[in-house]
N, CA, C and O atoms as CSV, one atom per row, in Angstrom:
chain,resi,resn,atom,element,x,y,z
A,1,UNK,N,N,-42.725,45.740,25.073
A,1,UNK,CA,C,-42.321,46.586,23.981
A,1,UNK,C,C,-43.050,46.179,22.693
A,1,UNK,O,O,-43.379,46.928,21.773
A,2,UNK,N,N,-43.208,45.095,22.776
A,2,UNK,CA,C,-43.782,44.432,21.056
A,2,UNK,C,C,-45.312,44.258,21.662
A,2,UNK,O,O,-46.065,43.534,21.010
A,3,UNK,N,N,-45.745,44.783,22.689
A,3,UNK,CA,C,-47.519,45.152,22.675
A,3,UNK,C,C,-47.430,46.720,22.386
A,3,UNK,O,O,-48.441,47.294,21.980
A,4,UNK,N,N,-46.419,47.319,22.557
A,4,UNK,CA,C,-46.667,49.298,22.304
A,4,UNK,C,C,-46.391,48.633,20.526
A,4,UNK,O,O,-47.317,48.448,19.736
A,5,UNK,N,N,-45.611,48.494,20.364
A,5,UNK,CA,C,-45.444,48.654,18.176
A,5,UNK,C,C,-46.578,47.687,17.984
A,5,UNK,O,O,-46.499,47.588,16.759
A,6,UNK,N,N,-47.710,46.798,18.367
A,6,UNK,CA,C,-48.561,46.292,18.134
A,6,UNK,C,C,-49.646,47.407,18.047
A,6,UNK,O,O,-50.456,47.664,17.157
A,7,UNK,N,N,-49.380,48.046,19.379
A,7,UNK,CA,C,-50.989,48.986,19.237
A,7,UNK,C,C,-51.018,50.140,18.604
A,7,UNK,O,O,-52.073,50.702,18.308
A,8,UNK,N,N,-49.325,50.807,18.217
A,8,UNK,CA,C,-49.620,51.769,16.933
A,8,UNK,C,C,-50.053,51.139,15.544
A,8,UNK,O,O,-50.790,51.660,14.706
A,9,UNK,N,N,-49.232,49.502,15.468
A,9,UNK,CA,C,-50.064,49.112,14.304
A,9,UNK,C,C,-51.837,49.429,14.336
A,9,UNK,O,O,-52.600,49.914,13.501
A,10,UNK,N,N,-52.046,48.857,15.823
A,10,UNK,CA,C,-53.369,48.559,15.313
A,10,UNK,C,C,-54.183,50.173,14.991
A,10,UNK,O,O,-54.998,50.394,14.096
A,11,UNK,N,N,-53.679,51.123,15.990
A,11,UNK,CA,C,-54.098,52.155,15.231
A,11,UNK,C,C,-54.114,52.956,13.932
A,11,UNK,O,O,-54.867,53.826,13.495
A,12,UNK,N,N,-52.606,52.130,13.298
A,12,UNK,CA,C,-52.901,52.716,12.040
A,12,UNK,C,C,-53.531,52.017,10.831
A,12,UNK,O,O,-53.497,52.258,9.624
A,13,UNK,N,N,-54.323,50.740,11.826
A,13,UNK,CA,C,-55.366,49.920,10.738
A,13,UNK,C,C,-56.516,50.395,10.892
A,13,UNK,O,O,-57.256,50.680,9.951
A,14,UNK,N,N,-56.869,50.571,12.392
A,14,UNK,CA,C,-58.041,51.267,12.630
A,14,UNK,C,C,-58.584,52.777,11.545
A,14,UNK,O,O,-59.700,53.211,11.258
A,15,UNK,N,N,-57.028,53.269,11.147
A,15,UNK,CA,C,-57.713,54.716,10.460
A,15,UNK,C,C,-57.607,54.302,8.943
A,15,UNK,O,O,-58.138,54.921,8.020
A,16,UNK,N,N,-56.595,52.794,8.785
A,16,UNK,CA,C,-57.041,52.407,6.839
A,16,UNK,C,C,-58.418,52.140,6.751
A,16,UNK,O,O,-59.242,52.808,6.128
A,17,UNK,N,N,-58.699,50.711,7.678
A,17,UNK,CA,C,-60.499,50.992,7.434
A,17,UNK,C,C,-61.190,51.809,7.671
A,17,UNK,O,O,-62.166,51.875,6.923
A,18,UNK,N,N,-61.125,52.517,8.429
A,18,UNK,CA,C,-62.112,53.660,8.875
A,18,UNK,C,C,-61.939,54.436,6.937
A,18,UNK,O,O,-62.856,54.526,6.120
A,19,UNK,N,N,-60.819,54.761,6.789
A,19,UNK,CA,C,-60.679,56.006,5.851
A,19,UNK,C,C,-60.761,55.582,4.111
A,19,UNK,O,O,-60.832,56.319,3.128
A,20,UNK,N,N,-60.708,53.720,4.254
A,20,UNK,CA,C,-60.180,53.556,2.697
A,20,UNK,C,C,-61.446,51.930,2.347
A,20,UNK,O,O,-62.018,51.075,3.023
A,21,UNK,N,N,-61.341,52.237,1.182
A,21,UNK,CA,C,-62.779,50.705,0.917
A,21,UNK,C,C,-61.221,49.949,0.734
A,21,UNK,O,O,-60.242,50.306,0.078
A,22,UNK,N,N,-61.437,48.832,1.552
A,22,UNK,CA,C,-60.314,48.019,1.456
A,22,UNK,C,C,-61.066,46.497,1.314
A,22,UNK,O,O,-61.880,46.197,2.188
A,23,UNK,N,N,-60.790,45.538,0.210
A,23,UNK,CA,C,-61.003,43.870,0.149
A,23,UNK,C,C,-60.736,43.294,1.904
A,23,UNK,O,O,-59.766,43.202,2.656
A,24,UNK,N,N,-62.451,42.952,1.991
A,24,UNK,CA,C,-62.170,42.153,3.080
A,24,UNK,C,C,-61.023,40.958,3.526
A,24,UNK,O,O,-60.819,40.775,4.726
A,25,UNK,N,N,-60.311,40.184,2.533
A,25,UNK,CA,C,-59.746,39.314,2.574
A,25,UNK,C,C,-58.296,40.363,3.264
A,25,UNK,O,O,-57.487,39.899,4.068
A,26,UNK,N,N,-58.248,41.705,2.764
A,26,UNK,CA,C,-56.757,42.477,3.282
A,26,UNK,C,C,-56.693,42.479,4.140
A,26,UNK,O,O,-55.739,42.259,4.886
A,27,UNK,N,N,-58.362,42.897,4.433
A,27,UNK,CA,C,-58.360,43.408,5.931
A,27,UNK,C,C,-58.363,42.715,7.181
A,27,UNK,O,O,-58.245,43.250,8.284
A,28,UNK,N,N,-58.508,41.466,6.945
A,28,UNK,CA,C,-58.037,39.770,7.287
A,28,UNK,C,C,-56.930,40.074,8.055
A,28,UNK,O,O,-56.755,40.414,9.225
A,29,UNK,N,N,-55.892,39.766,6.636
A,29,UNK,CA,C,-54.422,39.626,6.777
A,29,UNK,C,C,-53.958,40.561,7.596
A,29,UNK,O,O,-53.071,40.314,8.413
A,30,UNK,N,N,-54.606,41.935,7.441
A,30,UNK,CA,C,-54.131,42.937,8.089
A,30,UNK,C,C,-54.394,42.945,9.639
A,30,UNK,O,O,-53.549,43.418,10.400
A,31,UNK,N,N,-55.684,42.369,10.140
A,31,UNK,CA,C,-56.119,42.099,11.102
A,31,UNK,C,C,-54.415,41.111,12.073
A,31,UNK,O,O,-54.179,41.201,13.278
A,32,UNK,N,N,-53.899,40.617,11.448
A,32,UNK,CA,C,-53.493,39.541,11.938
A,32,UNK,C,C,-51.927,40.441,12.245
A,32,UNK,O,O,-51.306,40.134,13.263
A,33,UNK,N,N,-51.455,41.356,11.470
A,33,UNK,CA,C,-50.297,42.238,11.674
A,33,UNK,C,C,-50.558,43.744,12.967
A,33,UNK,O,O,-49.749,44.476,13.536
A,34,UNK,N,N,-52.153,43.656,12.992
A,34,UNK,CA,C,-52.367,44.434,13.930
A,34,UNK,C,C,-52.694,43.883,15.404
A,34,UNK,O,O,-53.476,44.308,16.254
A,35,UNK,N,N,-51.802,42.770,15.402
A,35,UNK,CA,C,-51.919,42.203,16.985
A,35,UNK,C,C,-52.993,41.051,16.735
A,35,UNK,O,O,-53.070,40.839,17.945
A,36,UNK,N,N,-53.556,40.469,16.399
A,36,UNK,CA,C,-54.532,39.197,16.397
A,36,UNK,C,C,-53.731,37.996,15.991
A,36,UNK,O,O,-54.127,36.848,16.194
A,37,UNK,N,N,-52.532,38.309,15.381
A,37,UNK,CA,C,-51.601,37.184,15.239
A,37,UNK,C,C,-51.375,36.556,16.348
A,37,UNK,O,O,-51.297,37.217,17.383
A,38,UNK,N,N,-51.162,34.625,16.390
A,38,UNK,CA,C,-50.443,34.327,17.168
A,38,UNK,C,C,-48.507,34.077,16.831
A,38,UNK,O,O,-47.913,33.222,16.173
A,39,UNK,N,N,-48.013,35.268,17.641
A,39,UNK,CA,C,-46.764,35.173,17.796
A,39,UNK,C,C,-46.164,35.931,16.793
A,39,UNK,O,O,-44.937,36.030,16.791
A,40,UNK,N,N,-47.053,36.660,15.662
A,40,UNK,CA,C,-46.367,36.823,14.614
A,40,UNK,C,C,-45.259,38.325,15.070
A,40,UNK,O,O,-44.090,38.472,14.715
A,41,UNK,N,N,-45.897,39.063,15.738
A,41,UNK,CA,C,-45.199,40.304,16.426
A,41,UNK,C,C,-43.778,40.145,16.766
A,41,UNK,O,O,-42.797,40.807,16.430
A,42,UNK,N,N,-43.939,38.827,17.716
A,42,UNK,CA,C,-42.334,38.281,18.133
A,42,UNK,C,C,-42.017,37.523,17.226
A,42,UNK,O,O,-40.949,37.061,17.627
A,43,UNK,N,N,-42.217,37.107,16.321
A,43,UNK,CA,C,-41.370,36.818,15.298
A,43,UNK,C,C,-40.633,37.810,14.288
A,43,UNK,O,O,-39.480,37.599,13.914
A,44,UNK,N,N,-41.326,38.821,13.909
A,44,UNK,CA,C,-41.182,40.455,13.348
A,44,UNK,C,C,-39.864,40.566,14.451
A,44,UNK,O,O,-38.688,40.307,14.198
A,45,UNK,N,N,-40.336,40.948,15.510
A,45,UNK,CA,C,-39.150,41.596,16.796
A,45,UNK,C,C,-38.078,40.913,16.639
A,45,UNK,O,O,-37.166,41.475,16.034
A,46,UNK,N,N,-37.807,39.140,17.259
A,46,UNK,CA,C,-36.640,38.920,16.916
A,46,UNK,C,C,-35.452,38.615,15.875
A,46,UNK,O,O,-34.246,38.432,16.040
A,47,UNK,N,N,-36.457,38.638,14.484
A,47,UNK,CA,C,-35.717,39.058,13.036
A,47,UNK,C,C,-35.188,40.346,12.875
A,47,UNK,O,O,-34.146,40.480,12.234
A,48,UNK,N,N,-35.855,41.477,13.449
A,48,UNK,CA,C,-35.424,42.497,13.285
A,48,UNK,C,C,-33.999,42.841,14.448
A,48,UNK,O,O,-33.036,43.608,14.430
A,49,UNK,N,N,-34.236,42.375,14.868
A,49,UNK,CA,C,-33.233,43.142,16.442
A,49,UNK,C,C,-31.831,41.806,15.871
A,49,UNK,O,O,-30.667,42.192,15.767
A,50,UNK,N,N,-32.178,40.456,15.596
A,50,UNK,CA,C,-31.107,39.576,14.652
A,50,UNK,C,C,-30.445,40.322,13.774
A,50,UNK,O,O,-29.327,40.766,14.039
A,51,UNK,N,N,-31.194,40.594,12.373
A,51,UNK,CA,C,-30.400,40.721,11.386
A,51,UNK,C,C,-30.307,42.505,11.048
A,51,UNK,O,O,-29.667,43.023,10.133
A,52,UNK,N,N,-31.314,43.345,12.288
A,52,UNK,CA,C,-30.614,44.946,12.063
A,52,UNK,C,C,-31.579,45.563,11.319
A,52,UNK,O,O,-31.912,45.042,10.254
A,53,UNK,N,N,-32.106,46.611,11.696
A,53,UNK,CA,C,-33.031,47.506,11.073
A,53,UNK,C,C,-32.762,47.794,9.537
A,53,UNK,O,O,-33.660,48.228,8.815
A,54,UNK,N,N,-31.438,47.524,9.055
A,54,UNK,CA,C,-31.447,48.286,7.525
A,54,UNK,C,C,-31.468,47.098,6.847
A,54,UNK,O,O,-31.374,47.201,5.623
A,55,UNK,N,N,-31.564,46.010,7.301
A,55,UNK,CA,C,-31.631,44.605,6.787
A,55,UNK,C,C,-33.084,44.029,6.853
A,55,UNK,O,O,-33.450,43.296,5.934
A,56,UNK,N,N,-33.710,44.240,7.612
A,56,UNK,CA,C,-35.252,43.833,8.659
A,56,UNK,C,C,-35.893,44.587,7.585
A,56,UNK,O,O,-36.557,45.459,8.146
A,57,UNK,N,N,-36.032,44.691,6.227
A,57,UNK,CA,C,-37.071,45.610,5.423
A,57,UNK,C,C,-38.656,44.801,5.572
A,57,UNK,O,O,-38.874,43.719,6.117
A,58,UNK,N,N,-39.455,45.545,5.024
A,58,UNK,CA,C,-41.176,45.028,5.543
A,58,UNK,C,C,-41.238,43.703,4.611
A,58,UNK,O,O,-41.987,42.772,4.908
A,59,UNK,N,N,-40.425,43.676,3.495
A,59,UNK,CA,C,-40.382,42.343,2.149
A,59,UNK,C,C,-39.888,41.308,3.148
A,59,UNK,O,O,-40.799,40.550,3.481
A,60,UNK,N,N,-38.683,41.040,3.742
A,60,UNK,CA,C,-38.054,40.171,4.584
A,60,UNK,C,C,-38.774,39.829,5.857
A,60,UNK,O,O,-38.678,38.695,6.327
A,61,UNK,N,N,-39.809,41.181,6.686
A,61,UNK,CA,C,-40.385,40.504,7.693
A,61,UNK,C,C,-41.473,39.387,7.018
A,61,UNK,O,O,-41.584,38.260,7.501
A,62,UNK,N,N,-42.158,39.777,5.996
A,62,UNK,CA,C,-43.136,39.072,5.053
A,62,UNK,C,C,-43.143,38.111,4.852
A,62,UNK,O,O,-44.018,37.265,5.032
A,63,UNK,N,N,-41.985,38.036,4.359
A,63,UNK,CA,C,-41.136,36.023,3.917
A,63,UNK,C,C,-41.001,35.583,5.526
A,63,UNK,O,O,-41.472,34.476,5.786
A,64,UNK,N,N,-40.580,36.116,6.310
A,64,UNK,CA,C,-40.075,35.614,7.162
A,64,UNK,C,C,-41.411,35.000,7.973
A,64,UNK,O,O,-41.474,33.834,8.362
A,65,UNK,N,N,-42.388,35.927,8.142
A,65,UNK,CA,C,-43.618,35.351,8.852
A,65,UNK,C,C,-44.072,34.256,7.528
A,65,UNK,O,O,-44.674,33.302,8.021
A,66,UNK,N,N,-43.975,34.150,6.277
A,66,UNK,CA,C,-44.188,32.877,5.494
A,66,UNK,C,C,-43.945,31.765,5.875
A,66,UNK,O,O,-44.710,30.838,6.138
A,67,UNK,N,N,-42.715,31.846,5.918
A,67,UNK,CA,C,-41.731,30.676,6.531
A,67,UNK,C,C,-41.871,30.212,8.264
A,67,UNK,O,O,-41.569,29.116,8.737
A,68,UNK,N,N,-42.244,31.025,8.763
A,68,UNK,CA,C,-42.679,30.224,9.691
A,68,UNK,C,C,-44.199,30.182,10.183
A,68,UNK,O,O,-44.696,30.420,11.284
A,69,UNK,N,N,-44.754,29.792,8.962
A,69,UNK,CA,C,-46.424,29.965,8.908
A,69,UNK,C,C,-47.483,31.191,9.344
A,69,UNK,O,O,-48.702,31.125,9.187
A,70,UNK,N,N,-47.045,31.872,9.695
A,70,UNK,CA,C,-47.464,32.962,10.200
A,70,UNK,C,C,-48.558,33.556,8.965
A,70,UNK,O,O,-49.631,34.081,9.262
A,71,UNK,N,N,-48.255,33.438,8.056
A,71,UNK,CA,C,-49.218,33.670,6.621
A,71,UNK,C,C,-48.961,32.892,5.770
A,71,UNK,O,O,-48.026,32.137,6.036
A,72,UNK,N,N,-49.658,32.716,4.378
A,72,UNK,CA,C,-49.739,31.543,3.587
A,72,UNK,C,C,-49.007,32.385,2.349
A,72,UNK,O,O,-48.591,31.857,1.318
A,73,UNK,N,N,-48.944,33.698,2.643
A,73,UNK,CA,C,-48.057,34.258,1.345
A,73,UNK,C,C,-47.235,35.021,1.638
A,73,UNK,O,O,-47.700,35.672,2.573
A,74,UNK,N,N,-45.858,35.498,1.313
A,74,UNK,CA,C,-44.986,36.464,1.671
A,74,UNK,C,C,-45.253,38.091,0.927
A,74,UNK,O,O,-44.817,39.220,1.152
A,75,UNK,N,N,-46.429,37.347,-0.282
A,75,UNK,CA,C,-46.499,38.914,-0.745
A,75,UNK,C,C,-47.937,39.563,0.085
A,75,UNK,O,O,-48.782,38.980,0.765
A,76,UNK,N,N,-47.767,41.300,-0.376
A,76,UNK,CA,C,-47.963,42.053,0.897
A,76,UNK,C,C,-48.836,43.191,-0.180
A,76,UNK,O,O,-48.595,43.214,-1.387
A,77,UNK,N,N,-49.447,43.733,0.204
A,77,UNK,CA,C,-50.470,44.797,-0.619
A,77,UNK,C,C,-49.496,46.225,0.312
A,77,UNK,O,O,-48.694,46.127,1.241
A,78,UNK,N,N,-49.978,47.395,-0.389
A,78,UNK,CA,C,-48.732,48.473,0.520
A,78,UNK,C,C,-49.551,48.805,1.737
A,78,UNK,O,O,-48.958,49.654,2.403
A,79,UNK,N,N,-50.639,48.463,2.242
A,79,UNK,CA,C,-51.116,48.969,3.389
A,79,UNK,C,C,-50.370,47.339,4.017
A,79,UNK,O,O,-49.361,47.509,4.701
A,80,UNK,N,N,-50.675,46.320,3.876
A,80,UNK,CA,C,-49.881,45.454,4.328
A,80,UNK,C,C,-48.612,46.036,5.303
A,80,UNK,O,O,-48.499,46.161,6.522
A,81,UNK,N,N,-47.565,46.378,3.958
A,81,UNK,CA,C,-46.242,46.960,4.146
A,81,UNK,C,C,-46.255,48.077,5.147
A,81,UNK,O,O,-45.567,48.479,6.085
A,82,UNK,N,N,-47.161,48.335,4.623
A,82,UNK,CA,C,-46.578,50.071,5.384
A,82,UNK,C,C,-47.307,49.944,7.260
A,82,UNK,O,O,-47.306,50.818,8.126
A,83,UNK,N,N,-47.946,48.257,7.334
A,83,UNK,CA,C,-48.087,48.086,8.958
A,83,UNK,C,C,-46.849,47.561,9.350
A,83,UNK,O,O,-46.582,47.682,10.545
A,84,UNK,N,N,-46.087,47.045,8.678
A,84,UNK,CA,C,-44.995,45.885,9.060
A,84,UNK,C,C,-43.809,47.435,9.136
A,84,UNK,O,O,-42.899,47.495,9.963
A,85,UNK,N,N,-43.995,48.169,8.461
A,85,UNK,CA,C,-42.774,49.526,8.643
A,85,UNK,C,C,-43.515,49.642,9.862
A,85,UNK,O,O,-42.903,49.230,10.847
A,86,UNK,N,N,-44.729,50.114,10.075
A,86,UNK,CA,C,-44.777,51.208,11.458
A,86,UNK,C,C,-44.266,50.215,12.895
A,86,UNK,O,O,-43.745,50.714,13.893
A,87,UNK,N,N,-44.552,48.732,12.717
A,87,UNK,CA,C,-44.480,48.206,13.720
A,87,UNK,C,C,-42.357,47.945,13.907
A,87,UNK,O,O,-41.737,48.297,14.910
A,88,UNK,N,N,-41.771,47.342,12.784
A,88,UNK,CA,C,-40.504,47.655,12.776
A,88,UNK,C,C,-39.369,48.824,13.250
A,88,UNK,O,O,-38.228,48.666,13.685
A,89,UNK,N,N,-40.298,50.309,12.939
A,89,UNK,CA,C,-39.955,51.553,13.604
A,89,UNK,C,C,-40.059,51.522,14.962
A,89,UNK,O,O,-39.233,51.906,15.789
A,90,UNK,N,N,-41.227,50.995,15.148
A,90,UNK,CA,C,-40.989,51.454,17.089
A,90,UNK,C,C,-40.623,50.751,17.451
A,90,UNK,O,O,-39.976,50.993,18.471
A,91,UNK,N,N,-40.691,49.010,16.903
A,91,UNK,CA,C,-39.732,48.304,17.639
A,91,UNK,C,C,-38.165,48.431,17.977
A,91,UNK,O,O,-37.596,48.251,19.054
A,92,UNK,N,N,-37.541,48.868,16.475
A,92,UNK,CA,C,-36.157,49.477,16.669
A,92,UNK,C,C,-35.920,51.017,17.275
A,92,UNK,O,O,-34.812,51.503,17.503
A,93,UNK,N,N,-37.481,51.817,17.530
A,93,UNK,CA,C,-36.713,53.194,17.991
A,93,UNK,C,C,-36.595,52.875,19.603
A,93,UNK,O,O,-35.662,53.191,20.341
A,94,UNK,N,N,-38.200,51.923,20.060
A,94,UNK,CA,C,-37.766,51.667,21.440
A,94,UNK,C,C,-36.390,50.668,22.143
A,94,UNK,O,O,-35.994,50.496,23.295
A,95,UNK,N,N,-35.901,50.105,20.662
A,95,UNK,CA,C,-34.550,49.179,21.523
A,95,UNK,C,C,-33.727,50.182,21.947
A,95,UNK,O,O,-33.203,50.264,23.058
A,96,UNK,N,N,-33.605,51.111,20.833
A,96,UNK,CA,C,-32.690,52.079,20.831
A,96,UNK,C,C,-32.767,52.980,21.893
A,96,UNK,O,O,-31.658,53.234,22.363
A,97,UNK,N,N,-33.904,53.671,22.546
A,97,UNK,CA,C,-34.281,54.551,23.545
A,97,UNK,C,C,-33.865,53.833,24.814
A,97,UNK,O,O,-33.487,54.435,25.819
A,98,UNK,N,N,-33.966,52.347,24.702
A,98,UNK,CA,C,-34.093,51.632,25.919
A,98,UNK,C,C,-31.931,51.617,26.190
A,98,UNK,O,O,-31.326,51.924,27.217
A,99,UNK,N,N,-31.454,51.240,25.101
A,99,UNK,CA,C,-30.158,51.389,24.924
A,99,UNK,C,C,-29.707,52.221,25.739
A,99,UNK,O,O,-29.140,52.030,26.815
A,100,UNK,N,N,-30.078,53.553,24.988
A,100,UNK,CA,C,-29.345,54.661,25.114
A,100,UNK,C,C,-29.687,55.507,26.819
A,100,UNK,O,O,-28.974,56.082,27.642
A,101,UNK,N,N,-31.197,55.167,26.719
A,101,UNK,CA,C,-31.148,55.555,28.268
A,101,UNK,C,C,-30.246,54.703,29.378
A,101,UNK,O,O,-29.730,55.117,30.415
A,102,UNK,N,N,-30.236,53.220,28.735
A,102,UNK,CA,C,-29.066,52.455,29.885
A,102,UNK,C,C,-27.503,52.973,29.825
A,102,UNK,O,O,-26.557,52.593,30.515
A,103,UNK,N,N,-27.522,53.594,29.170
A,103,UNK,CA,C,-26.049,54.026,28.732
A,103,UNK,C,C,-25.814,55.366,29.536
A,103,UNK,O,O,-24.749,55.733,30.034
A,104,UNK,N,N,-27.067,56.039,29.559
A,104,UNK,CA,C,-26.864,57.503,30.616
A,104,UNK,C,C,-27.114,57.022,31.775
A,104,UNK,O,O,-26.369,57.558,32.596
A,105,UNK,N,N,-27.834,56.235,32.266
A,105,UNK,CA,C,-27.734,56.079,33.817
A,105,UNK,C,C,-26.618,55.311,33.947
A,105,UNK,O,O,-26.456,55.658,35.117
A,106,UNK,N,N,-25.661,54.530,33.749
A,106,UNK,CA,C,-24.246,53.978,33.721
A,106,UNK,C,C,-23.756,55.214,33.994
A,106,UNK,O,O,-23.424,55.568,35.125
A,107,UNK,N,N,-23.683,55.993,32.872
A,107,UNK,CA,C,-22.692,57.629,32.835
A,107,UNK,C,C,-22.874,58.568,33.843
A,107,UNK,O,O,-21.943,59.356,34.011
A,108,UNK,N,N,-24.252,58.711,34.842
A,108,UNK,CA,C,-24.682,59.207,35.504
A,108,UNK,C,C,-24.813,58.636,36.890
A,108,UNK,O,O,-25.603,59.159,37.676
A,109,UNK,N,N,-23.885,57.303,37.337
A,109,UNK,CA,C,-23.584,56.975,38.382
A,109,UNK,C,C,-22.403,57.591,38.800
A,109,UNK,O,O,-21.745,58.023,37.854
A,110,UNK,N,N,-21.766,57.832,40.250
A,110,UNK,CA,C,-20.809,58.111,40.794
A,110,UNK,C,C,-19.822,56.999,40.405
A,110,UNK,O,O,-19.980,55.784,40.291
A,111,UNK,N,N,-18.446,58.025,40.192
A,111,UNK,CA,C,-17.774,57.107,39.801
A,111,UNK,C,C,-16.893,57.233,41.232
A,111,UNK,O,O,-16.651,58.388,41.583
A,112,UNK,N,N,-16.329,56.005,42.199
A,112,UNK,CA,C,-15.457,55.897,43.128
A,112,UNK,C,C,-14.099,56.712,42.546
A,112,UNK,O,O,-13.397,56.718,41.534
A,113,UNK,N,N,-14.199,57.471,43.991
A,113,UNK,CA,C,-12.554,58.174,43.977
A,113,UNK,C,C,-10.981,56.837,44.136
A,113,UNK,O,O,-11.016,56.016,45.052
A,114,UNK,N,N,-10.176,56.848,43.467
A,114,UNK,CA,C,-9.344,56.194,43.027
A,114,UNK,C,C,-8.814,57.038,44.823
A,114,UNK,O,O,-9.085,58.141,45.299
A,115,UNK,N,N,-8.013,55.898,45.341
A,115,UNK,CA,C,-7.523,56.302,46.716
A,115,UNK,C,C,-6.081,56.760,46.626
A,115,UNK,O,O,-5.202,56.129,46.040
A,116,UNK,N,N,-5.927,57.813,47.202
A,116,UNK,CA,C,-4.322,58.297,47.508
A,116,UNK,C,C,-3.569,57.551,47.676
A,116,UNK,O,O,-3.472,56.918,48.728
A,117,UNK,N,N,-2.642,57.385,46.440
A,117,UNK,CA,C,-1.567,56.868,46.772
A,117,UNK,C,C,-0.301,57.477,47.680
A,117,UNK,O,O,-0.002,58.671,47.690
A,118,UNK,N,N,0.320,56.538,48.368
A,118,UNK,CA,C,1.298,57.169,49.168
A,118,UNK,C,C,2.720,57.956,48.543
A,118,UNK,O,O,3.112,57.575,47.440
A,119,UNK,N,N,3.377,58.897,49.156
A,119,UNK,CA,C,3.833,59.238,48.242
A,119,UNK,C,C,5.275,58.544,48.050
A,119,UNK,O,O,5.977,59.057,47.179
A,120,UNK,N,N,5.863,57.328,48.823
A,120,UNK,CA,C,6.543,56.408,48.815
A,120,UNK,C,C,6.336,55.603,47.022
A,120,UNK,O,O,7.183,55.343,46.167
A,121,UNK,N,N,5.541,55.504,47.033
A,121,UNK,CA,C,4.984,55.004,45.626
A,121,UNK,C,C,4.949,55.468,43.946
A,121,UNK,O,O,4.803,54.729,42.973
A,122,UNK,N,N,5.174,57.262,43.989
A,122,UNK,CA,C,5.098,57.968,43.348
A,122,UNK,C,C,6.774,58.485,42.574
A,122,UNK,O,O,7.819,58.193,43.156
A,123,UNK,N,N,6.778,58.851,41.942
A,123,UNK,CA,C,8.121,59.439,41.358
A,123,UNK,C,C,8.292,60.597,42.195
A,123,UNK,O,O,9.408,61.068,41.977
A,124,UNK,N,N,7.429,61.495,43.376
A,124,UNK,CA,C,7.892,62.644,43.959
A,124,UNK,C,C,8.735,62.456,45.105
A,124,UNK,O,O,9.021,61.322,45.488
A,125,UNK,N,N,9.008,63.131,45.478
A,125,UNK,CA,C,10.777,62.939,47.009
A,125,UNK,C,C,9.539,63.964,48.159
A,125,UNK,O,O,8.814,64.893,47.804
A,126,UNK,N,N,9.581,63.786,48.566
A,126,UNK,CA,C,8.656,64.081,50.345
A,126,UNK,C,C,10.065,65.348,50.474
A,126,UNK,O,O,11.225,64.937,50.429
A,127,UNK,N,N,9.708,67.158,50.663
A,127,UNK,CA,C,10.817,68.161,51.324
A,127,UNK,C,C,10.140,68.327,52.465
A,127,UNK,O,O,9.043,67.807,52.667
A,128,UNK,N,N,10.695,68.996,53.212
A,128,UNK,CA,C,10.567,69.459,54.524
A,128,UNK,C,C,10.572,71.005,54.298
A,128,UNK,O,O,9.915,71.548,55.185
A,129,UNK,N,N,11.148,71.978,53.318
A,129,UNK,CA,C,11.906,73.052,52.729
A,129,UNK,C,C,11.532,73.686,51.683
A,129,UNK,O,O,11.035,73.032,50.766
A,130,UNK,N,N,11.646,74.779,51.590
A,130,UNK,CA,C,11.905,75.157,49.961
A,130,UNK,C,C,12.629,74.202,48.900
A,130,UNK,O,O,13.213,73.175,49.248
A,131,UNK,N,N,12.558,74.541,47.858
A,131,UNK,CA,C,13.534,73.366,46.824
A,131,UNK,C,C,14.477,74.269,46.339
A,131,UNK,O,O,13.767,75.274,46.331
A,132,UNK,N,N,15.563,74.642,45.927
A,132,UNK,CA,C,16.419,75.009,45.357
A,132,UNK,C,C,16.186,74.674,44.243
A,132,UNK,O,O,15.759,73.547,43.992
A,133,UNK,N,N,16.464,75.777,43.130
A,133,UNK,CA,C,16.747,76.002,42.055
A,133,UNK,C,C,15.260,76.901,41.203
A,133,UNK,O,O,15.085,77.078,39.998
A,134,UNK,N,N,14.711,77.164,41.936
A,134,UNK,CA,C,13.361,77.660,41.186
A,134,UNK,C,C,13.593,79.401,41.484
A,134,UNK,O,O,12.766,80.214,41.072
């Protein structure tokens, strides 16, 4: 899952350089958010899926790859940012897809028939007859 949100990053670095004069030194850093990192992806993944997509903002993955060396600065230029959003999105849309499809095949198994109880067991009386009074 964290090689698919790697390779839309890397495609959407592939079309900043292609499309924008960007400081080689960005395009470095950026290099390193588009999959050339070591580990930094799974570090992104398990902060985010920890502390929750509305918490996991691109500032917090930033610091967070700081802190555990992953880069030498937590601050981020907006093409920076806006790789650390695309890769955060699919990481949380595929948990979620992966979720929710486990949740329909659960719902979409047979559920066992509950077995007849006898009617010794039940609040009803066993007639042989019509019932009186109806």
């Amino acid at each position: 899952m964290i090689f698919t949100a790697e390779r839309a990053v890397y495609w959407a670095f592939d079309y900043l350089t292609e499309m924008f004069p960007l400081e080689q030194d960005e395009v470095e850093r950026m290099q390193d958010l588009a999959g050339n990192a070591r580990g930094s992806g799974v570090e992104m993944a398990k902060l985010l899926r920890q502390i929750g997509r509305d918490r996991a903002t691109p500032e917090v993955l930033m610091q967070q790859l700081k802190l555990l060396k992953h880069r030498e600065t937590a601050t981020a230029t907006r093409a920076e940012l806006m790789l650390v959003r695309i890769f955060s999105t699919v990481v949380a849309e595929l948990d979620q897809f992966e979720k929710d499809w486990a949740a329909e095949q659960e719902a979409a198994k047979p559920k066992p028939e509950a077995p007849p109880l006898p009617i010794e067991e039940t609040t009803y009386r066993a007639v042989d007859e019509p019932m009186d009074g109806f």
